[in-house]
C-alpha positions as a Python dict, from the first residue, in 0.01 Angstrom:
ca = {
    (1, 'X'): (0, 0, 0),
    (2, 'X'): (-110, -250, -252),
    (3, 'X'): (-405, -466, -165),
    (4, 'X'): (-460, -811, -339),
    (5, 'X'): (-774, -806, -640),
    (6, 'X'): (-919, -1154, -480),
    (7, 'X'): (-956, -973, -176),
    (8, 'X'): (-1108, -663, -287),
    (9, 'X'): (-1327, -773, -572),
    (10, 'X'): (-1539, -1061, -435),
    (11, 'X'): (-1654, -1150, -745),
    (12, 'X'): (-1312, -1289, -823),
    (13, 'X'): (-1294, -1623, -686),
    (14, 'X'): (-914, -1650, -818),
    (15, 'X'): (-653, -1395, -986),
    (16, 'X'): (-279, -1500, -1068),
    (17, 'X'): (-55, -1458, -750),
    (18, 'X'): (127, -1097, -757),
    (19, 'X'): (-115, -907, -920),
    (20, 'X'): (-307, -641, -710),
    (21, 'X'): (-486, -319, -739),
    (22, 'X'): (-465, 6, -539),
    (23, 'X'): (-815, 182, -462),
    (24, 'X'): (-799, 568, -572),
    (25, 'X'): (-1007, 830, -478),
    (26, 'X'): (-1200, 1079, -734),
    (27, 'X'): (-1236, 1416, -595),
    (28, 'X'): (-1504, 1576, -805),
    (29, 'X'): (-1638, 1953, -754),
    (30, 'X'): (-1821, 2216, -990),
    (31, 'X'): (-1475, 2247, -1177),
    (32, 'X'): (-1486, 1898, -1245),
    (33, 'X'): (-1229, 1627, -1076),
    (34, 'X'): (-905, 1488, -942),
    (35, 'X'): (-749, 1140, -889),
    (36, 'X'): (-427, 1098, -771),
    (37, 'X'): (-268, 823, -995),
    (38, 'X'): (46, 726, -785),
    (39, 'X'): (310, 750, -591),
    (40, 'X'): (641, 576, -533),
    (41, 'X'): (541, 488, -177),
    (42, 'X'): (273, 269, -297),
    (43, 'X'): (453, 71, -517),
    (44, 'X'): (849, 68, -399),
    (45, 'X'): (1109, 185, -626),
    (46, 'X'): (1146, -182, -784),
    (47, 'X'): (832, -185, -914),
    (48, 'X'): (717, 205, -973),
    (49, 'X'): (692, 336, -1337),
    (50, 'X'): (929, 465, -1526),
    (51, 'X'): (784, 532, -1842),
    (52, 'X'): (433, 642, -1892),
    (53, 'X'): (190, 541, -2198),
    (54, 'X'): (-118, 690, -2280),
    (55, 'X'): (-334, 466, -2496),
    (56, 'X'): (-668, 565, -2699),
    (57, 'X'): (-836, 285, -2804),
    (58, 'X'): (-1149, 260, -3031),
    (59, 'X'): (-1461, 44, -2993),
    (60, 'X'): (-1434, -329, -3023),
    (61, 'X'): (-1046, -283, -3003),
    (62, 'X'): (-863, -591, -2840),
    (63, 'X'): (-498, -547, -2745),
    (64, 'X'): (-268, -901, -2635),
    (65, 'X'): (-240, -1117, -2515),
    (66, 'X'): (146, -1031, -2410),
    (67, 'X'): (333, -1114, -2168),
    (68, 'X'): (658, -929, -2036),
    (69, 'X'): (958, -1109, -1824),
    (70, 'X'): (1096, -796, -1723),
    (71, 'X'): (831, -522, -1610),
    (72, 'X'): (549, -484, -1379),
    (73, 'X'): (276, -329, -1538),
    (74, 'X'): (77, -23, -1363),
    (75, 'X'): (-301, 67, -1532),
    (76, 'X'): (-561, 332, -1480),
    (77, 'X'): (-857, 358, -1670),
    (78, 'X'): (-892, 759, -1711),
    (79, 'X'): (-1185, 675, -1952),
    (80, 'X'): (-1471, 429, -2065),
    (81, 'X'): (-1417, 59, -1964),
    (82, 'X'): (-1196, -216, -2049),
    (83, 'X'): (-1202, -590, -1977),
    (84, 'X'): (-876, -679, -1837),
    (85, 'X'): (-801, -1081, -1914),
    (86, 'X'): (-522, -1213, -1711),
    (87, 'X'): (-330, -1490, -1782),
    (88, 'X'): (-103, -1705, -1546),
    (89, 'X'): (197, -1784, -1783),
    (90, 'X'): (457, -1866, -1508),
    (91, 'X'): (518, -2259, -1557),
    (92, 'X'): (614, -2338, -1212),
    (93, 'X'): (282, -2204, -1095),
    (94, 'X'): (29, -2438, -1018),
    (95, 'X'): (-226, -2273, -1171),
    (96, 'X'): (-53, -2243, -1511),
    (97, 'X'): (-285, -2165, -1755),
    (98, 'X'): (-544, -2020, -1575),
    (99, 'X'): (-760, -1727, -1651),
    (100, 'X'): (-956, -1448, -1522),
    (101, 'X'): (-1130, -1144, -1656),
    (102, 'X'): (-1184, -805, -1432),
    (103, 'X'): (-1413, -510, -1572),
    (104, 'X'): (-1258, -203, -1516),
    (105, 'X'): (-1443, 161, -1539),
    (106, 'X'): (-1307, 511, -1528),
    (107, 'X'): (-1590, 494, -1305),
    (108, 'X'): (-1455, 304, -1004),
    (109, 'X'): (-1108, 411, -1015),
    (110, 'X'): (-807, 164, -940),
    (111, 'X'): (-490, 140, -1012),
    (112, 'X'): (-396, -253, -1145),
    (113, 'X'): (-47, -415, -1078),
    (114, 'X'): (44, -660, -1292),
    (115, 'X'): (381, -834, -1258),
    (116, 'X'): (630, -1035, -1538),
    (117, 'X'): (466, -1352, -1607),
    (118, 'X'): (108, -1275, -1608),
    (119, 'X'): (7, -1258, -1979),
    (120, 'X'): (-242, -1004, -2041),
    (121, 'X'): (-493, -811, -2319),
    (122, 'X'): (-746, -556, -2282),
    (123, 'X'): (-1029, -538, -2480),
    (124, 'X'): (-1235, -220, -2528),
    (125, 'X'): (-1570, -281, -2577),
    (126, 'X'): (-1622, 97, -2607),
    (127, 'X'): (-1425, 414, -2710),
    (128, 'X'): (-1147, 451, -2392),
    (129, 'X'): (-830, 593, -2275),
    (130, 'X'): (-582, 369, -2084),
    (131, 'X'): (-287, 488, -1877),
    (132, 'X'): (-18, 311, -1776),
    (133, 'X'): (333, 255, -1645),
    (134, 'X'): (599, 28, -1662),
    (135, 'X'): (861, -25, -1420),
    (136, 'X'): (1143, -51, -1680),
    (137, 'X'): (1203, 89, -2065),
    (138, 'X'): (962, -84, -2276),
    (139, 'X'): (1180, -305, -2507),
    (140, 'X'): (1053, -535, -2766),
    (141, 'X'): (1269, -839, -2646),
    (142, 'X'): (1106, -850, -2289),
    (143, 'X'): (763, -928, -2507),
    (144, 'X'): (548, -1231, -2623),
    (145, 'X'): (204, -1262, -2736),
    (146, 'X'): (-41, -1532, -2821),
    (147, 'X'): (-366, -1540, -2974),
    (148, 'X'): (-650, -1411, -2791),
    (149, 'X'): (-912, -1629, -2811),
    (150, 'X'): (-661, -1970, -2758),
    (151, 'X'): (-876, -2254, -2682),
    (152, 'X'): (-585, -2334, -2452),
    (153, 'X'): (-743, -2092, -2179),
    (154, 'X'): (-1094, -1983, -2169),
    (155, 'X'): (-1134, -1614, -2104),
    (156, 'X'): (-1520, -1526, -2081),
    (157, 'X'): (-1479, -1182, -2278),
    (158, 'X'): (-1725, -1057, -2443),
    (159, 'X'): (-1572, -981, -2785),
    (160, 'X'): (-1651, -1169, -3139),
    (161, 'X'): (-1484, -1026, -3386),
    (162, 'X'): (-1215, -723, -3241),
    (163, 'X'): (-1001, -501, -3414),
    (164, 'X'): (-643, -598, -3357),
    (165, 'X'): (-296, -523, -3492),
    (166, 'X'): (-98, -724, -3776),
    (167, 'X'): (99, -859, -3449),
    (168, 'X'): (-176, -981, -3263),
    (169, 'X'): (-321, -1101, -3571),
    (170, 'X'): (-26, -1338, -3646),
    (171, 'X'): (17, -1437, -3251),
    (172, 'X'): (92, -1800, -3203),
    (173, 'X'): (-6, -2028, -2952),
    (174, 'X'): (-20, -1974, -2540),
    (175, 'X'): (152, -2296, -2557),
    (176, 'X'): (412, -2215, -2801),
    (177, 'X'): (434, -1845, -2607),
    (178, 'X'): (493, -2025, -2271),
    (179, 'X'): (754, -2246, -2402),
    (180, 'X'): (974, -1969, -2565),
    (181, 'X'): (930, -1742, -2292),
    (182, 'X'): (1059, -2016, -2053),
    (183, 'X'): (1332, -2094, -2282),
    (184, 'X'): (1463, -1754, -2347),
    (185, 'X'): (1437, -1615, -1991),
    (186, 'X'): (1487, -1908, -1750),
    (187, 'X'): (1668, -2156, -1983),
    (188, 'X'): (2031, -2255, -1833),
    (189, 'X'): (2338, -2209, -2106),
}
């Protein structure tokens, strides 16, 4: 059972509509510890994982912002911390553009939902591995990016200067990402 962020994390006063986070338990002992990532049950078949990702990231790494039209997105934080900036890209929503910016720990551990429309990038402020699912094949042409630090939206992260790929480097504009992800996924013709 999925439980919405704004109602778990009181220190969000708003997060875009569909996302929501699952609270896992850590079962430490002498030998060390055990989390139980997932199950279908959770989730439902239409949005559970099928393909996993493991990503290690370096510190002062910043990864987005992207945004997918087909996949729901499933993340665990196995170690370090991560800001997770979330984006509502979804023109029809009434809070279009908004932003909002969870800390997440390998500490507390979660499991984040995040479903097609909300645009998203994770910065790593510190060295960290991220795991996470998608609930189709990860395919290039269900992805757009825009620049991270768009003065379109203001996300309150915390980094100056990050380390990001040639891709995110060259990201346009939210603006120009909303548009062409509206016109190549809901467009009539």
């Amino acid at each position: 059972m999925t439980k919405d962020i704004g109602g778990s994390f009181s220190e969000h006063s708003w997060i875009p509509n569909g996302v929501s986070m699952i609270p896992l338990t850590k079962n430490t002992d002498d030998r060390g510890s055990l989390v139980e990532l997932f199950r279908e049950e959770w989730l439902g078949a239409d949005v559970a994982p099928i393909q996993w990702n493991y990503v290690s990231s370096k510190p002062n790494v910043l990864r987005g912002i992207h945004v997918h039209h087909t996949h729901y997105d499933y993340l665990y934080m196995a170690e370090g911390t991560m800001q997770l900036a979330l984006v509502e890209s979804r023109r029809k929503s009434t809070h279009f553009g908004r932003t909002a910016l969870i800390e997440l720990s390998a500490n507390l551990p979660v499991g984040i939902i995040i479903p097609p429309g909300v645009a998203h990038g994770f910065y790593f402020p510190e060295e960290a591995v991220l795991i996470y699912g998608v609930s189709h094949y990860w395919n290039i042409d269900d992805e757009m990016g825009c620049r991270w630090d768009d003065p379109a939206f203001s996300v309150a992260w915390s980094p100056k200067n990050p380390l990001l790929s040639e891709r995110d480097q060259s990201a346009g504009s939210f603006e120009q990402m909303a548009q062409d992800f509206e016109t190549k996924f809901y467009s009539k013709g």
